[in-house]
C-alpha positions in Angstrom: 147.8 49.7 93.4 144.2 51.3 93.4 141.2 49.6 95.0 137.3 50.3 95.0 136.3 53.5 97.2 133.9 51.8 99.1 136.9 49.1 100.8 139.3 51.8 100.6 141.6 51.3 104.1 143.7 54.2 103.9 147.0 53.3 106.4 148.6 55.9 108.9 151.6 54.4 107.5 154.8 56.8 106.4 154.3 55.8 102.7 150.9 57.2 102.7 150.9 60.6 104.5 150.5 63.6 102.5 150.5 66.2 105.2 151.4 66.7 108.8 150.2 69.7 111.2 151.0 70.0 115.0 147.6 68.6 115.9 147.5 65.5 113.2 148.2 64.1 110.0 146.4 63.8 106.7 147.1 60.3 105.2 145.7 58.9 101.4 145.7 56.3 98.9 144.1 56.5 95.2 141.1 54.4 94.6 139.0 53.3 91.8 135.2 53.3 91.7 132.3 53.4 88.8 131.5 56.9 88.9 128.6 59.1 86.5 128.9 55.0 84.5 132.1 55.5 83.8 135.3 54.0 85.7 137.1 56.7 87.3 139.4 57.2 90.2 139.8 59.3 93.4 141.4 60.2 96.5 140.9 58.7 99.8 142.1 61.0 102.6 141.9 60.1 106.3 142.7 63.0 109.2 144.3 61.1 112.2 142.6 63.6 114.8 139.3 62.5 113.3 139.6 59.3 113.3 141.0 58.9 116.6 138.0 61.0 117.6 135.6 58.2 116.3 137.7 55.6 117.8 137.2 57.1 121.3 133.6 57.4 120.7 133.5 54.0 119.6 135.1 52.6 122.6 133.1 54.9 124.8 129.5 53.6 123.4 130.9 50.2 123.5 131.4 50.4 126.7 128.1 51.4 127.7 126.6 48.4 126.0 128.9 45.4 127.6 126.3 43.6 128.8 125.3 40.7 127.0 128.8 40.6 125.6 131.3 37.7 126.5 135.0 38.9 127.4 136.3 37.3 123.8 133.4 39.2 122.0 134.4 42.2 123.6 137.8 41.9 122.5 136.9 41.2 118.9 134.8 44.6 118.7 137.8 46.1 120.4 140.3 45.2 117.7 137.6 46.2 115.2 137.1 49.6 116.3 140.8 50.3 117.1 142.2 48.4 114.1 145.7 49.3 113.0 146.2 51.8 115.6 146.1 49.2 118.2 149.9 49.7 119.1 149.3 53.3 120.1 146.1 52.0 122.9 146.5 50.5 125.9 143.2 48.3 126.7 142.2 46.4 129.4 138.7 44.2 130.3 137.7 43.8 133.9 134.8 41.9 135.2 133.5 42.9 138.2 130.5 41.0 139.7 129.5 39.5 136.7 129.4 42.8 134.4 132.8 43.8 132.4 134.1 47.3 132.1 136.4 48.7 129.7 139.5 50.8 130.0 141.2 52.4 127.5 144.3 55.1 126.9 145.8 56.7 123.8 149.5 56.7 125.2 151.3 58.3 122.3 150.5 60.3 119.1 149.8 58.5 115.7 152.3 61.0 114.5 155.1 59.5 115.2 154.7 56.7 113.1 
């Protein structure tokens, strides 16, 4: 079923993947927005490389700015960024005198979904 561009979520599931490549995977999902005043529809694509490319930077600038950030805060923003890739991270907050790190991995390739 279509949705609006702007909420599209396009899933790195099977069902939606037009095109694989040895480096990633093109996924997409048909959306409806109001385009030129008229209702029209389009194509949502989303390139797993990219995207787990702003994921790592994501997780990298969040963890530059821990701070003021409480260990269930942290996890929230974590599981915002990473989203349905989460199975395919492995994540772990430390605190160490009174400031908390983060440590991440990408353990397998969203290609074998």
């Amino acid at each position: 079923m279509p949705c609006d561009i702007k909420e599209a979520d396009v899933k790195t599931h099977y069902t939606n993947r037009v095109k694989s490549t040895r480096k990633s995977a093109l996924y997409a999902i048909r959306a409806n927005q109001k385009l030129f005043g008229r209702e029209n529809a389009g194509i949502v694509y989303v390139n797993v490389a990219k995207r787990m490319e702003t994921i790592d930077a994501e997780l990298s600038n969040l963890n530059e700015n821990l701070n003021t950030l409480k260990k269930s805060e942290i996890e929230s923003k974590v599981l915002e960024i990473v989203g349905e890739l989460n199975q395919f991270f492995t994540i772990s907050i430390n605190k160490r005198e009174n400031r908390y790190s983060l440590k991440y991995h990408c353990y397998v390739t969203p290609l074998t979904m």
